[in-house]
C-alpha positions in Angstrom: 15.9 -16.0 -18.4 15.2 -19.0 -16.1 12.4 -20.1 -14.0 13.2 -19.7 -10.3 10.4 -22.4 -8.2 9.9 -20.9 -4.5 8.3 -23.1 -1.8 4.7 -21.9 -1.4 5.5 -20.1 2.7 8.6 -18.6 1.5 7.1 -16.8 -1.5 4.2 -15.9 1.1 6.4 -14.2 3.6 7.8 -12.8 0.7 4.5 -11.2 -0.8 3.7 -10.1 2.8 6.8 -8.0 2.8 6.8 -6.8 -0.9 2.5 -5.5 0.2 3.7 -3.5 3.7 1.6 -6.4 5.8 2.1 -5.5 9.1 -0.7 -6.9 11.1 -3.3 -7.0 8.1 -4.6 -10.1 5.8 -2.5 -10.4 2.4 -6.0 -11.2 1.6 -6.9 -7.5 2.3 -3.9 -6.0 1.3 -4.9 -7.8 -2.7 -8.2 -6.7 -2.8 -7.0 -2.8 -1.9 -4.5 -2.0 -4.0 -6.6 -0.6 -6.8 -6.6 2.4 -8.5 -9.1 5.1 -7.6 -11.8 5.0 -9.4 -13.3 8.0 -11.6 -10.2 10.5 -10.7 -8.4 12.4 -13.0 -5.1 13.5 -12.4 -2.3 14.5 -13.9 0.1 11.9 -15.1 3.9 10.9 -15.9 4.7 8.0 -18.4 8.1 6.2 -19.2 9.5 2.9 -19.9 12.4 0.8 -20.2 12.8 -2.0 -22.7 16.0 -5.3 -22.7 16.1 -8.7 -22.5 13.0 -9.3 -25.3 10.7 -7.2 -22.5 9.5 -3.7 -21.9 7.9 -2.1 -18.3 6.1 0.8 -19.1 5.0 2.8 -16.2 2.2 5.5 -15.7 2.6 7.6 -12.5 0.4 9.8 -11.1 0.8 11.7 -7.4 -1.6 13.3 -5.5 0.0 14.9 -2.5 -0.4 11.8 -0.2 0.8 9.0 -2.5 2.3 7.9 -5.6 0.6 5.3 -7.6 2.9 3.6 -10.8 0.6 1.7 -13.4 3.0 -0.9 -14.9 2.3 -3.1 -17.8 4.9 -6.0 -19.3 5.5 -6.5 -22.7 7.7 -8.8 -24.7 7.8 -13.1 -24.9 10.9 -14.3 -22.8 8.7 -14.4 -19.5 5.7 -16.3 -18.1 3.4 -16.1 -15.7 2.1 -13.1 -13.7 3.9 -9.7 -13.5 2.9 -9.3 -10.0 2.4 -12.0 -7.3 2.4 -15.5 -7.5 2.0 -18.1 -10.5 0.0 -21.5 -10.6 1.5 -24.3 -12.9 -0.2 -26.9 -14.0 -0.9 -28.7 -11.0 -2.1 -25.3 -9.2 0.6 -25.4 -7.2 2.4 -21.8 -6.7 5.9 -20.4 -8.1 7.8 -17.4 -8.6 7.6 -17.1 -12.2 10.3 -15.8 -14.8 9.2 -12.0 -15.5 7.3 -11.2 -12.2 8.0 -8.5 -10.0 10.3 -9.1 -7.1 12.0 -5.6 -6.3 11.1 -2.0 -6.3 13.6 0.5 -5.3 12.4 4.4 -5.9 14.6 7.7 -5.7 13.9 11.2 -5.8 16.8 12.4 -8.2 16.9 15.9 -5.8 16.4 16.2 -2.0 19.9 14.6 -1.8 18.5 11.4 -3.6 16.1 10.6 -1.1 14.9 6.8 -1.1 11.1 6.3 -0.8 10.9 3.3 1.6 8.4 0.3 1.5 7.2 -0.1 -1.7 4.3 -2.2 -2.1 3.3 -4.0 -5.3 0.0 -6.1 -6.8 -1.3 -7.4 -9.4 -4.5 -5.1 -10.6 -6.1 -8.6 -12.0 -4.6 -8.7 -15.3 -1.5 -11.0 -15.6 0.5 -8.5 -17.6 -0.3 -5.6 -15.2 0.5 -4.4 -11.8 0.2 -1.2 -9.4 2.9 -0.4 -7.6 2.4 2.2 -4.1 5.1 4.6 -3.1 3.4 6.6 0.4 4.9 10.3 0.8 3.6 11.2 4.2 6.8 10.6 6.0 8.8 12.8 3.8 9.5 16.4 5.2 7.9 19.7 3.7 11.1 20.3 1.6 11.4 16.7 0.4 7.7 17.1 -0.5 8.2 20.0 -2.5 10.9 18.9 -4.2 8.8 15.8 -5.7 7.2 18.7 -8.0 10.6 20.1 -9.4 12.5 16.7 -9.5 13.1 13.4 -11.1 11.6 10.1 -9.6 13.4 6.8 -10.8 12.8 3.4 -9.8 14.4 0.7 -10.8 12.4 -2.4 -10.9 13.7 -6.0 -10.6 11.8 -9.2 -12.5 12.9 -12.5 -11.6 14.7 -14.3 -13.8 16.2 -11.0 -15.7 19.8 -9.4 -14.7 19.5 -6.2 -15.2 16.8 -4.1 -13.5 14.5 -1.8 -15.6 14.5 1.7 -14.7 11.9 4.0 -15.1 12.2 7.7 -14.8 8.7 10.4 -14.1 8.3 14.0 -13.7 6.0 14.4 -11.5 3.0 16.9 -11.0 0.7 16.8 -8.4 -2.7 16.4 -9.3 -5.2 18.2 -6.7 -4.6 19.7 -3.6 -4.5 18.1 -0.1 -7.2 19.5 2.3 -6.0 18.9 6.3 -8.6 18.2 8.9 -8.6 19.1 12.5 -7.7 16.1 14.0 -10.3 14.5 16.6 -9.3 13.3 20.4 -7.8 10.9 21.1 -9.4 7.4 22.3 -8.5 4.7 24.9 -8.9 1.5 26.7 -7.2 -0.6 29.0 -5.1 -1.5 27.1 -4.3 1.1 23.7 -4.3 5.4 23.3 -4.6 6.2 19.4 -3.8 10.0 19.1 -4.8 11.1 15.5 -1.9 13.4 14.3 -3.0 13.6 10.6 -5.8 13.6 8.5 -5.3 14.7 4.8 -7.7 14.2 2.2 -5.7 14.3 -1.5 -7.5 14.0 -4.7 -7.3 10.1 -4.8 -6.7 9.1 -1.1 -7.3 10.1 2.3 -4.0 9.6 4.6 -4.2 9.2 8.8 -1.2 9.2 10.6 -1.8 8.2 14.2 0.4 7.3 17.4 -0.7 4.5 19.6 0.5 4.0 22.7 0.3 0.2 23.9 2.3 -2.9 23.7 3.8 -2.4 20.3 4.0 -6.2 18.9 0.0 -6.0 20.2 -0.7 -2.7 18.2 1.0 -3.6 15.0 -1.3 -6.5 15.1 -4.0 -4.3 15.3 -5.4 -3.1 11.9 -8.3 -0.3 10.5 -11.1 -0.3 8.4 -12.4 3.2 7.7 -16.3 4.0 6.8 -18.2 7.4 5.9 -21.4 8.5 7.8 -23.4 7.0 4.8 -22.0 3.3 5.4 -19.8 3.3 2.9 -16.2 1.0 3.4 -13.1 3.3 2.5 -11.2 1.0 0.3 -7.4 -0.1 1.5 -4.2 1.0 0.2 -1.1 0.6 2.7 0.2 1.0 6.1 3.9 2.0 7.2 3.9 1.0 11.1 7.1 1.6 12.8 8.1 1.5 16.9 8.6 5.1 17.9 9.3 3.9 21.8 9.2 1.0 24.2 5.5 2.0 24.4 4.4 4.0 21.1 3.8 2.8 17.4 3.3 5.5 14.7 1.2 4.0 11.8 0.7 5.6 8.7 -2.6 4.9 6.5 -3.4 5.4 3.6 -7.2 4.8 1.9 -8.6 5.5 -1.4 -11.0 8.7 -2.2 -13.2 9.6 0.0 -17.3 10.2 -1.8 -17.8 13.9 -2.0 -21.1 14.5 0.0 -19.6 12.5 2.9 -20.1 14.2 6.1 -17.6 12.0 8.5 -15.2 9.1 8.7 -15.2 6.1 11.4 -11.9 5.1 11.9 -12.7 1.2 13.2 -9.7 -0.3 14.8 -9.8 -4.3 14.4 -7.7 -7.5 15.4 -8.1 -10.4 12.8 -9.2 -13.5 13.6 -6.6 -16.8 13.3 -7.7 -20.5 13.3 -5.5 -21.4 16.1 -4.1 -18.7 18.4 -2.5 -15.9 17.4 -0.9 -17.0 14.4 -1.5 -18.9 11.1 -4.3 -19.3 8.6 -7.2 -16.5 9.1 -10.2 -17.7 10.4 -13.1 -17.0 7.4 -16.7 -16.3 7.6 -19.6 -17.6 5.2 -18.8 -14.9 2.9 -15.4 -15.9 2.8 -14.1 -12.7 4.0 -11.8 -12.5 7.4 -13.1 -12.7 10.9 -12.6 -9.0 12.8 -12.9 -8.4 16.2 -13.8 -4.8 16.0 -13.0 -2.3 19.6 -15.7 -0.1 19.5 -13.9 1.9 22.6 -11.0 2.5 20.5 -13.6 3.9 17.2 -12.7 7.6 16.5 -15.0 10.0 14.3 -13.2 12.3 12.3 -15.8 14.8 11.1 -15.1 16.2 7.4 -16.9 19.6 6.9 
């Protein structure tokens, strides 16, 4: 192996890419990517072992998402699985052994590719989550995520050869779909809701908004339940439909059981200086949002 040093921006823009950010903190997009917490579903191991190191994956899918549990083992590496490393003079690198490529394939459906992967580190230098959203896939490719193979080959720095990692997958749960709600508008933004589908481990809302698109890609959602409770984060595909539409595809964690609605909160972040740069903090040291309540939509559950 050998130890590839990154200038600090580069790796950024990098990690930005690798976690889906379009429009949203890193710093949000790191604190999201969890797994579910208390949910039981069913699951699909494997794992692939060369160079001195083995990844060994746990998958588990749940009608909206896939969610890969990897965990490194072995000595030729250093440093963190996912993310970014800090040497001895806490300054950042891209260390030997860390995750810097995802590709995933469903072996049927013609060998479909599931785009933007994301990848983070769960907090535990050896371990990581990777996200592979679903939502965009058709009915058929869907279905045949039940009956086929799903292999992804996964690339660590420093190491040739990717390791490649192949689940059968069963889907825990079923997906309940809600009525969507109106839609909402300002001057400037309409946010139809198309989708809202409520899996055993995540809720998923796909919505078109019709604006500016470079302004509503900059635009990002926070999600609460009628009892005040923050739906946690979990990854965004935003894509220009038209000159004038974006769709945007969401993805949050579970949703409790004895809530009665969701608040889908529509947000720009805050930036130091203009409209780019470092994110502008509050006491808490948590990012600056300037919500638009005309653009909140309730999404009633029951």
């Amino acid at each position: 192996m050998r130890t590839k040093t990154m200038k600090l921006s580069a790796f950024l823009f990098a990690a930005t890419v690798g976690l889906g950010g379009l429009g949203i903190p890193a710093a949000i997009h790191a604190a999201a990517v969890q797994p579910a917490a208390n949910t039981v579903l069913n699951t699909a191991k494997a794992s692939d072992s060369h160079d001195k190191l083995t990844l060994t994956g746990v998958a588990q899918f749940d009608g909206n998402y896939i969610k890969i549990n990897l965990s490194r083992e072995g000595t030729l590496y250093s440093g963190n699985l996912a993310g970014i490393t800090l040497n001895a003079k806490g300054e950042p690198y891209l260390a030997e052994g860390t995750l810097i490529g995802v590709d995933a394939t469903i072996s049927k459906s013609e060998g479909t590719p599931l785009k933007s992967p994301r990848w983070i580190s769960d907090g535990d230098a050896n371990k990581a989550v990777v996200v592979l959203q679903t939502g965009w896939l058709d009915e058929k490719q869907k279905a045949s995520l039940a009956s086929s193979e799903l292999s992804v080959n996964l690339k660590l720095n420093g190491v040739q050869d990717p390791y490649t990692l192949k689940f059968s997958l069963k889907q825990g749960g079923l997906v309940r779909n809600i009525q969507a709600p109106a839609p909402k508008a300002d001057k400037q933004f309409k946010i139809q809701t198309n989708v809202v589908a409520v899996g055993e481990a995540s809720v998923r809302i796909g919505l078109t908004v019709t604006g500016v698109p470079e302004q509503a890609q900059a635009m990002a959602y926070d999600i609460y339940d009628n009892l005040g409770n923050k739906v946690e984060f979990i990854a965004r595909e935003s894509a220009k439909v038209t000159k004038d539409t974006t769709s945007e595809d969401l993805l949050f964690e579970k949703i409790r059981p004895d809530a009665q609605y969701l608040t889908i909160r529509p947000y720009e972040a805050v930036f130091e200086n203009g409209n780019s740069g470092v994110y502008k903090l509050d006491a808490k040291g948590e990012v600056v949002k300037n919500y638009n309540k005309q653009l909140e939509i309730k999404i009633p559950l029951k």
